[in-house]
C-alpha positions as CSV (number, residue, x, y, z in Angstrom):
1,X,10.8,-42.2,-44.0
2,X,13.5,-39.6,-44.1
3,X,12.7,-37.5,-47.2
4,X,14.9,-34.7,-47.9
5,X,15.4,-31.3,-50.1
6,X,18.5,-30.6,-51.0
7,X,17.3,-26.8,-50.9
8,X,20.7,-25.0,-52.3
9,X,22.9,-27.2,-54.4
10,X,25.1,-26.6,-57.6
11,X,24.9,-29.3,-59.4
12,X,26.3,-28.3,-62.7
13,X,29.6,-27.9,-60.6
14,X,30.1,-32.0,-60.3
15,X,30.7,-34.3,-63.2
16,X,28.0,-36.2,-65.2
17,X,29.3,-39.1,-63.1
18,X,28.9,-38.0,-59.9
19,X,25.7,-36.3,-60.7
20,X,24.8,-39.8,-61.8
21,X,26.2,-41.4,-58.8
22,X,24.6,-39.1,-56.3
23,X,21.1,-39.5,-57.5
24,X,20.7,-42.9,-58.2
25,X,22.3,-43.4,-54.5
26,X,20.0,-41.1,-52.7
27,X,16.2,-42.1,-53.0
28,X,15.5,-40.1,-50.3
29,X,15.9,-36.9,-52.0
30,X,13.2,-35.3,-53.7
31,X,14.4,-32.3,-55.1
32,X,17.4,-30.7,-55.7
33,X,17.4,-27.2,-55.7
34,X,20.8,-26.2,-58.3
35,X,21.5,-22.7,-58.3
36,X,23.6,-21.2,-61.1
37,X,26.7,-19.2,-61.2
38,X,26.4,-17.9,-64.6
39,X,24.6,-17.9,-68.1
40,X,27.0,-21.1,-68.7
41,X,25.9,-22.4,-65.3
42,X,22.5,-21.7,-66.2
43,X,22.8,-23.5,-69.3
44,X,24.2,-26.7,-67.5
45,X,21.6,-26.9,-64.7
46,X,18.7,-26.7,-67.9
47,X,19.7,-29.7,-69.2
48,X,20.0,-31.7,-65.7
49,X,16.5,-30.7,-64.9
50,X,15.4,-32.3,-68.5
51,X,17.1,-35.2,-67.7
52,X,16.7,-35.6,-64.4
53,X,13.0,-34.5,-63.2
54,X,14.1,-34.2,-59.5
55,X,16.7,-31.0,-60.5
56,X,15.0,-27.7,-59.9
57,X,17.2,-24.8,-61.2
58,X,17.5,-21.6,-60.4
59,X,19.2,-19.2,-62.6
60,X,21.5,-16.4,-61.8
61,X,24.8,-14.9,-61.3
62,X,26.7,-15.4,-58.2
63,X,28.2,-12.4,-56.9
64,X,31.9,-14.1,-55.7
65,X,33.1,-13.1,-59.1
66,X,33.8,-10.1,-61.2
67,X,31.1,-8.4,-62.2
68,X,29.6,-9.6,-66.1
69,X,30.6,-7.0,-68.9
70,X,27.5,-4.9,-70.4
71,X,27.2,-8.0,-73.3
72,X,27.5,-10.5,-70.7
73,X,24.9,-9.1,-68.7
74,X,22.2,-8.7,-71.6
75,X,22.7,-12.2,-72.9
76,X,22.2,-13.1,-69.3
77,X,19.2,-11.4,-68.4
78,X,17.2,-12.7,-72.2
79,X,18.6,-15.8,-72.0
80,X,16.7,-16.1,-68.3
81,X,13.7,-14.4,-69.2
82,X,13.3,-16.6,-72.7
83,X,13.5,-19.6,-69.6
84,X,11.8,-18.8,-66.9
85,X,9.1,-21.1,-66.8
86,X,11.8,-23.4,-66.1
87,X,13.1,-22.2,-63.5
88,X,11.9,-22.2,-59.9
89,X,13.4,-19.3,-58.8
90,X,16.2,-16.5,-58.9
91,X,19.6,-17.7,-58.2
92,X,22.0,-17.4,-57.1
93,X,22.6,-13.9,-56.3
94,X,23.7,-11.5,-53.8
95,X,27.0,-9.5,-52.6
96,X,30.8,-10.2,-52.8
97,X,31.5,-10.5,-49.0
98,X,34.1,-12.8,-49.1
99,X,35.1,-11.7,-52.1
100,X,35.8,-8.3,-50.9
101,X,37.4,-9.5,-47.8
102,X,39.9,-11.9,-49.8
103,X,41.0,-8.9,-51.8
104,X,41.2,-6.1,-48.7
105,X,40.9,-3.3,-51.3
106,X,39.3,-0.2,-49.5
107,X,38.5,1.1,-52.8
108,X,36.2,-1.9,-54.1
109,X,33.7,-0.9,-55.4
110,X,30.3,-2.4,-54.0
111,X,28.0,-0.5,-56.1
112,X,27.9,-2.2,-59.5
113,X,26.9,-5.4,-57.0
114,X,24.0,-3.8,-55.3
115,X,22.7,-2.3,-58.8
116,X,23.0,-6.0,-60.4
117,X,21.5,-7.7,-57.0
118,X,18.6,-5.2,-57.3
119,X,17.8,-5.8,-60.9
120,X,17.1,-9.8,-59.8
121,X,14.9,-8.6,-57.3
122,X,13.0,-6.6,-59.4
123,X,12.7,-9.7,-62.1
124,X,11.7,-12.0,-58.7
125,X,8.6,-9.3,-57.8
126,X,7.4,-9.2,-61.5
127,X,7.8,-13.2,-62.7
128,X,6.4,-13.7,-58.4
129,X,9.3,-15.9,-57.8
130,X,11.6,-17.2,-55.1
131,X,15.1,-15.3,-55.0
132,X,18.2,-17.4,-53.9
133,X,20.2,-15.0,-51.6
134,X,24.1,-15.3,-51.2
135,X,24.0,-12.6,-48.2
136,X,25.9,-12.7,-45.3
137,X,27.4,-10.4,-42.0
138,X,27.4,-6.6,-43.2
139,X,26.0,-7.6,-46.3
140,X,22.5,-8.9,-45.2
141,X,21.2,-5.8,-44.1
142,X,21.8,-4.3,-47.4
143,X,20.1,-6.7,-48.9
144,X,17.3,-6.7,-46.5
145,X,16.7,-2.9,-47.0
146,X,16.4,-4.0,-51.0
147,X,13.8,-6.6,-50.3
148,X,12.1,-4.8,-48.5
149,X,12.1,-1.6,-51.0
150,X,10.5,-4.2,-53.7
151,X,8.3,-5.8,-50.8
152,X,9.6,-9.2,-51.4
153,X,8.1,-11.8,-49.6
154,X,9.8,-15.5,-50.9
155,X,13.4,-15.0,-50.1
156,X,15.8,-17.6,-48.9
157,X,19.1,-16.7,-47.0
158,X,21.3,-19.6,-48.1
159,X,24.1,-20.6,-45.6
160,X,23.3,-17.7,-44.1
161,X,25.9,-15.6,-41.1
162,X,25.0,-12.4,-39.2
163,X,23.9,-10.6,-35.6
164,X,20.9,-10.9,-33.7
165,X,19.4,-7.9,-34.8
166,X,19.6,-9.3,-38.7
167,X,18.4,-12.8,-37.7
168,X,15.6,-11.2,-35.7
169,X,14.9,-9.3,-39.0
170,X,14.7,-12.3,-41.1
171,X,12.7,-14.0,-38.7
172,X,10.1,-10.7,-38.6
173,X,10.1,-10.5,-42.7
174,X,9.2,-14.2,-42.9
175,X,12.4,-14.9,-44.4
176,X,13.8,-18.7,-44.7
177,X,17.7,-19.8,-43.9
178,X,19.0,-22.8,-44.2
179,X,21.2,-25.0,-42.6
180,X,24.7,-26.9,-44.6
181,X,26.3,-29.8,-42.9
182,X,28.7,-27.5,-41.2
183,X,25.5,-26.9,-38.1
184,X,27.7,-30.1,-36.6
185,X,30.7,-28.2,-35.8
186,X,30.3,-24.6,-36.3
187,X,29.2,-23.1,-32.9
188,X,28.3,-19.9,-34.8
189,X,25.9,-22.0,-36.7
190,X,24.0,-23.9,-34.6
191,X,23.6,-20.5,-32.6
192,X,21.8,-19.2,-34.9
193,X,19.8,-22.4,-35.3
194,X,18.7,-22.2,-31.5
195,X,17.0,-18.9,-32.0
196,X,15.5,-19.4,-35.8
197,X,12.0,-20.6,-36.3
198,X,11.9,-24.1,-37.6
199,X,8.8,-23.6,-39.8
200,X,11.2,-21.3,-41.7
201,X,14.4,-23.4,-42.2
202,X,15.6,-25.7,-44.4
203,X,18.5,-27.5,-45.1
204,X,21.3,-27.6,-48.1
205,X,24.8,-29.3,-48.7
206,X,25.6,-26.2,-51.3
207,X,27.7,-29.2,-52.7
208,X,30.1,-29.7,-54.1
209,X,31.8,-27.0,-51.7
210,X,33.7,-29.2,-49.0
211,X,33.3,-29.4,-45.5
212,X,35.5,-30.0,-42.4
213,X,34.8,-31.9,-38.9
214,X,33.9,-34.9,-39.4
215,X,33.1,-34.8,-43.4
216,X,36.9,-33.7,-43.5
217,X,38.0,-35.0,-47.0
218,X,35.2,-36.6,-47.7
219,X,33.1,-35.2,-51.1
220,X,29.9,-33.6,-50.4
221,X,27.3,-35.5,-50.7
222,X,23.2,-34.9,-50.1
223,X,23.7,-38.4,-47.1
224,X,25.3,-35.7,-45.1
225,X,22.0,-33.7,-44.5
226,X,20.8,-36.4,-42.1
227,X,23.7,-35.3,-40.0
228,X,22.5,-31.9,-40.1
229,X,18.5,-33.0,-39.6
230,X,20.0,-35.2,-36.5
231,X,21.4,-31.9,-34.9
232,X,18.7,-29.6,-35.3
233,X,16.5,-32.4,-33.6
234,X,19.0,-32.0,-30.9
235,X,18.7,-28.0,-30.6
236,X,15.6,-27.9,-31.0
237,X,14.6,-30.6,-28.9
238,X,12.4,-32.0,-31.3
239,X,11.8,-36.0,-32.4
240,X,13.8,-36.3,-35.7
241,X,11.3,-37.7,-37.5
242,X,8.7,-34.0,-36.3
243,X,12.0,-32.3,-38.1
244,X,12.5,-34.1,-41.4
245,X,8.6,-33.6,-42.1
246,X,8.8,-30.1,-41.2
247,X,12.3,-29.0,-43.3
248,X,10.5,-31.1,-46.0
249,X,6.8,-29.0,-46.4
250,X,9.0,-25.8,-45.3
251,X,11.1,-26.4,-48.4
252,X,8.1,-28.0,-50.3
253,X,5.9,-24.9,-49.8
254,X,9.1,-22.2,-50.0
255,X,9.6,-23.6,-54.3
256,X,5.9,-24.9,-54.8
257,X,7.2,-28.1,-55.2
């Protein structure tokens, strides 16, 4: 038994074929949790949860982009709150760190990000929902202070990156990270995996976003989890089996799946 969530995937972002292709070829999966990039992104991972019971969206706006005109925001926001018995939770959302680093302008402008990533918190406190964080180095403290400002409890840390003194602030909030296939050759990764509880990680592929290693050219696919599961048994010297049962009711619990 090796059941598995794919806790952070975007779905919508693959074709009808592959999404085909990747379910019917992995019983192992559960869930899949697809995060949204947009209202169009939102839209898309709707209609795979109605046709495919075992996709969980989440609705958002990632912040790697521009940010949405006034219009674009509005239609957003209604079109979430009109579905958000659907959904099972806020995402994905957070702050342009690569985004900003990509585009080395000293004058960006980070506001208009933090005023948009606070407005899905304060929807994730009133609806009492999960919120899908896209937060990493400098920009996870920031975030952090804004949880904690709205006291949110249920917030995940997706692929997450920072120091000790932030990891040892996730840890104390009660936070959950999780883990891509990349824990197999990133030292900075499986670092952090040493030190983080296991009760509050889970895994992801946050396909269809390629990897390198020893998926080098190879599509992103939810089989390459077990890799990950395989090296968190190792650092955490744990039997594999203890591990796949634990990311599975951590993940389980996290959605109220």
């Amino acid at each position: 038994m090796k059941s598995m969530i794919d806790s952070h995937i975007h779905l919508d972002h693959y074709t009808d074929e592959e999404i085909e292709e990747i379910i019917s070829s992995s019983p192992t999966i559960q869930s899949y949790i697809s995060v949204s990039y947009d209202l169009e992104s939102a839209k898309r991972n709707l209609l795979l949860s109605e046709k495919y019971s075992i996709v969980k969206p989440a609705f958002g706006y990632h912040p790697e982009q521009s940010l949405p005109n006034e219009k674009e925001l509005a239609n957003l926001m209604t079109w979430i709150e009109s579905n958000k018995e659907k959904m099972v939770a806020i995402g994905e959302v957070g702050l342009p760190y690569y985004l900003r680093m990509e585009t080395a302008d000293p004058s960006f402008q980070l506001h208009g990000y933090i005023e948009l990533l606070e407005a899905f918190i304060i929807l994730a406190k009133k609806w009492e929902m999960p919120i899908v964080l896209h937060a990493v180095y400098d920009d996870a403290p920031v975030v952090c202070d804004l949880l904690e400002k709205h006291s949110i409890d249920k917030a995940h840390f997706h692929w997450f990156k920072g120091d000790s003194k932030t990891i040892q602030r996730l840890k104390n909030n009660g936070y959950f990270i999780s883990f891509t296939p990349d824990i197999v050759y990133e030292e900075e990764i499986q670092q952090i995996a040493k030190v983080f509880p296991i009760d509050q990680v889970m895994i992801e592929t946050d396909g269809p976003w390629p990897f390198e290693g020893p998926f080098q050219g190879k599509s992103t696919h939810p089989k390459m989890m077990n890799e990950s599961v395989g090296f968190i048994s190792k650092i955490k010297k744990m039997p594999i089996q203890d591990v796949y049962l634990q990311l599975l009711d951590n993940t389980k619990s996290f959605y109220s799946l």
